[in-house]
Residue, then its C-alpha position, 0 to 999 in steps of 0.5 A: x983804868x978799871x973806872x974808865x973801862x966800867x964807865x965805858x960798857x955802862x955806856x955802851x949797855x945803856x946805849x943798846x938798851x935805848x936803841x932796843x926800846x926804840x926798835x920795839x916802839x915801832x915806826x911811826x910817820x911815813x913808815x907807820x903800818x897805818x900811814x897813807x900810801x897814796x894822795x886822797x882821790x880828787x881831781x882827773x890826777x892819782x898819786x900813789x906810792x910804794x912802802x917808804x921803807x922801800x925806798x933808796x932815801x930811807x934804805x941806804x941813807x946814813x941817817x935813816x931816822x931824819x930820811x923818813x921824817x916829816x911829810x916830804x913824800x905826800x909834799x912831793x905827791x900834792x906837787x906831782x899832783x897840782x903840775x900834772x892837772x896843769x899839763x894834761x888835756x881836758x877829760x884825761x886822767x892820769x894814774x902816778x905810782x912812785x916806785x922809788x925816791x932818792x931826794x938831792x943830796x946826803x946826810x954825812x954824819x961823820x964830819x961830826x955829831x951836829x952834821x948827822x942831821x944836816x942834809x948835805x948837797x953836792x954834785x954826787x947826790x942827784x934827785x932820782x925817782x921811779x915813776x910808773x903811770x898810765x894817761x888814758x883820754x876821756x874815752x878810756x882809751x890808754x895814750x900813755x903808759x910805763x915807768x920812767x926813771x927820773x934823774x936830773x945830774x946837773x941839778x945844782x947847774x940850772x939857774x934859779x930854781x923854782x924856791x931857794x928855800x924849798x928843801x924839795x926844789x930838786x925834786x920838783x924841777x925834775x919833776x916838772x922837767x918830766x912832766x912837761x916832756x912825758x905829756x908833750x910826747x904822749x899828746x903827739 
């Protein structure tokens, strides 16, 4: 018994010193100090963001490490970008800061310890953004300006969706949902 118990706080001590060594080593990718916080400028579109580490994907995620990996965010920015340089009037420009994203779906680590890095859709897991923006014509003059908080509840509902194998589709489509409505509204 006594073997077991040594064996079991050997483990645990070099389990906590290994998580520790990470803690120290720092953030790298998307919440690296020096990582971007906004698309390079081009084109009549902007696209910032807040600090990732801010934001409801990587705070409350179960699994924070897989939220913050990769390079969905700027994915998402250069999408946001290309649609709304598709919706807008000539000589408009459009300022797009993302406030806050919460991509579709979960991880649920606790079906068990090959699930910790699947990401989880279901009904209960809709895309929600926060955008601020401000559209101003070839005049300078503001036509549009606020923040919107995005969401799309019936994301599994809709047919077709835009690639079966874009890990982002969700947030794509409502991010084309609003956009369309958002410079439909503005332009009246």
């Amino acid at each position: 018994m006594r073997t077991h118990h040594g064996l079991s706080l050997s483990l645990s001590a070099a389990l906590l010193f290994a998580l520790a060594g990470c803690a120290s080593t720092g953030a790298t990718g998307m919440l690296a100090a020096d990582a971007p916080r906004a698309l390079p400028e081009s084109g009549p579109v902007s696209v910032h963001w807040n600090d990732p580490a801010t934001f409801t994907e990587v705070r409350l995620s179960s699994n924070r490490w897989a939220a913050s990996e990769g390079n969905w965010l700027q994915e998402l920015a250069q999408y946001m970008r290309k649609r709304a340089q598709q919706e807008l009037a000539p000589g408009e420009h459009l300022d797009l800061t993302i406030v806050d994203i919460d991509r579709a779906g979960q991880y649920e680590p606790w079906h068990s310890i090959d699930m910790q890095n699947v990401r989880i859709i279901r009904d209960q897991y809709p895309p929600r953004m926060t955008v601020q923006f401000r559209r101003v014509d070839a005049n300078g003059a503001v036509l549009a300006e606020g923040e919107r908080k995005l969401t799309d509840l019936a994301f599994l509902l809709h047919a077709s969706p835009i690639n079966s194998t874009d890990p982002l589709r969700y947030e794509k489509r409502m991010i084309d949902t609003w956009l369309r409505r958002e410079l439909d509204i503005a332009s009246r």
